[in-house]
N, C-alpha and C positions, 0 to 999 in steps of 0.2 A: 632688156630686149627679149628673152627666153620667154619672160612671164607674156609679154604684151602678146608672144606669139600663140602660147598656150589661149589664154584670152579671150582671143580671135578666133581661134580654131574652134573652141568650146561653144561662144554665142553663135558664130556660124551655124553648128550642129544644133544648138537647142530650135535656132530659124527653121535649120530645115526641116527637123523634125516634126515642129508645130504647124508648118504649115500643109503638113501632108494631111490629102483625106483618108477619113477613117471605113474602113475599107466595109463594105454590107454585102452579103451572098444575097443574087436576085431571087434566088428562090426559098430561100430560108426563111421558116416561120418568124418573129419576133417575140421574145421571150417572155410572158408578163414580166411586167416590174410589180415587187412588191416593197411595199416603204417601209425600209429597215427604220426604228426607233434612234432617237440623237443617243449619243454615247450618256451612259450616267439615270435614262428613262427606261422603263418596263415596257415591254412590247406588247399587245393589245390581249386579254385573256392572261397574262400571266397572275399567279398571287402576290394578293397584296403585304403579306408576311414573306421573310424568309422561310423556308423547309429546314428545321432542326433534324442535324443528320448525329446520330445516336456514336458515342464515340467506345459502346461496349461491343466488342467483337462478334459475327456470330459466333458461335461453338460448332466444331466440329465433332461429330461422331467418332467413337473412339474406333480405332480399326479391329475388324473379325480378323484374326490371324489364319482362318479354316477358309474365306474366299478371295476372289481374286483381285485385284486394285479398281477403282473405281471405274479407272476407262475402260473403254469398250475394247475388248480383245477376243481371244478365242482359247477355250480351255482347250485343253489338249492328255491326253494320257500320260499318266508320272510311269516312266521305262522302273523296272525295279531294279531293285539299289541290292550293290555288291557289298558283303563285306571281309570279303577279301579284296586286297589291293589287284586292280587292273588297270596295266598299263595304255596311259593315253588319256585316262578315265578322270574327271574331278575329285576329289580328294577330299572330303568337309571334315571337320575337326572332331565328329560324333564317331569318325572309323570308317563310315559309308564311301562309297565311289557309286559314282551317277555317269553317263557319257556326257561330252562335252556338247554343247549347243550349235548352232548356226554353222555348219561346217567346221565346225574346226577338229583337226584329227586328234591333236594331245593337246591337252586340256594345258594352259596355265595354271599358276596357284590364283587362288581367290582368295582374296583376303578379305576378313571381318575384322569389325573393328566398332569400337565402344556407340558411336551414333547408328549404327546397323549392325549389330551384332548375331552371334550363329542361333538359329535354330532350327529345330526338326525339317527337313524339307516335306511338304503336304502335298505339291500342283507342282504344273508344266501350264507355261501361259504365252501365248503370242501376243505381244502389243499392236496395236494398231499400224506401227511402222514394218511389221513383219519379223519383228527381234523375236526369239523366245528365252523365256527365263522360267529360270525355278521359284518356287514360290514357298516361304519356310511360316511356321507358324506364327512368327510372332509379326509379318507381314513383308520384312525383307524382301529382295529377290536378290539372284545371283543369275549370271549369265558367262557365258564365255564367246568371242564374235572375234574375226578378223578384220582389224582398222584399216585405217585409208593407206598407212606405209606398208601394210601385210604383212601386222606383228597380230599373234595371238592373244585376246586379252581377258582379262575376270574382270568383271566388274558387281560391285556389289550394291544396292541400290534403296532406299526408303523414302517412301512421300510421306512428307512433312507437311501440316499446316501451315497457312502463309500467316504469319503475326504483321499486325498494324509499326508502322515506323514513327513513334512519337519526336513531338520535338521536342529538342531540349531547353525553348525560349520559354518562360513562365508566361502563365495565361494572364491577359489583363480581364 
């Protein structure tokens, strides 16, 4: 009884919906039609080979540790580096202290670590989102900023090339 009611209800709606006109704006241009190709066909101008798409990587350029990362930013003046311990101040592993970045008044720890590891700090660099970071020789950055909960934070940072994602299905 449930189903036959579903049923009814269902063909009802499919009626009424077919039978409704399709609605046209009176002053609205009419769109050319162009005649999309059947599914499985080339569309008119394409090649008649496939395009062999090279499965070797480009390369990427090794990084200058001495300039600033690829994007677009804004070099800025390196504050000089204490070494003596000042409070408040970033703390790097070479002995130096640098002021902390983006407002923050006492610096967290920064921590380096083996995929970005320390070196010499060279620059001061603004990213495009208005962050500033330090910028070390061997191309790292380090930064100190206050996050969305307003906790102070280090963070340490290296752009990496993007590698291809092979499969692991053998090729027929």
């Amino acid at each position: 009884m449930i189903a036959a009611a579903v049923a009814a209800i269902a063909l009802a709606t499919w009626f009424a919906l077919r039978s409704q006109p399709s609605v046209t704006l009176p002053d609205a241009p009419t769109p050319p039609r162009s005649a999309a190709p059947a599914p499985g066909q080339r569309p008119e101008g394409a090649p008649a080979q496939p395009i062999a798409i090279s499965d070797e990587p480009t390369p990427v350029p090794p990084p200058d540790g001495n300039k600033a990362p690829a994007a677009a930013g804004t070099d800025l003046t390196l504050p000089a580096a204490s070494t003596t311990p000042v409070a408040g101040y970033i703390e790097f592993p070479d002995h130096t202290w640098y002021p902390p970045l983006n407002g923050v008044t006492k610096a967290p720890k920064v921590e380096f670590h083996q995929l970005a590891p320390f070196a010499k700090v060279v620059g001061r660099w603004r990213d495009p989102t208005g962050r500033e970071w330090y910028l070390h020789e061997n191309g790292v950055r380090s930064t100190t900023f206050r996050n969305a909960q307003g906790e102070d934070v280090g963070l340490v940072s290296k752009d990496v090339p993007t590698k291809p994602v092979l499969d692991d299905a053998p090729r027929k």
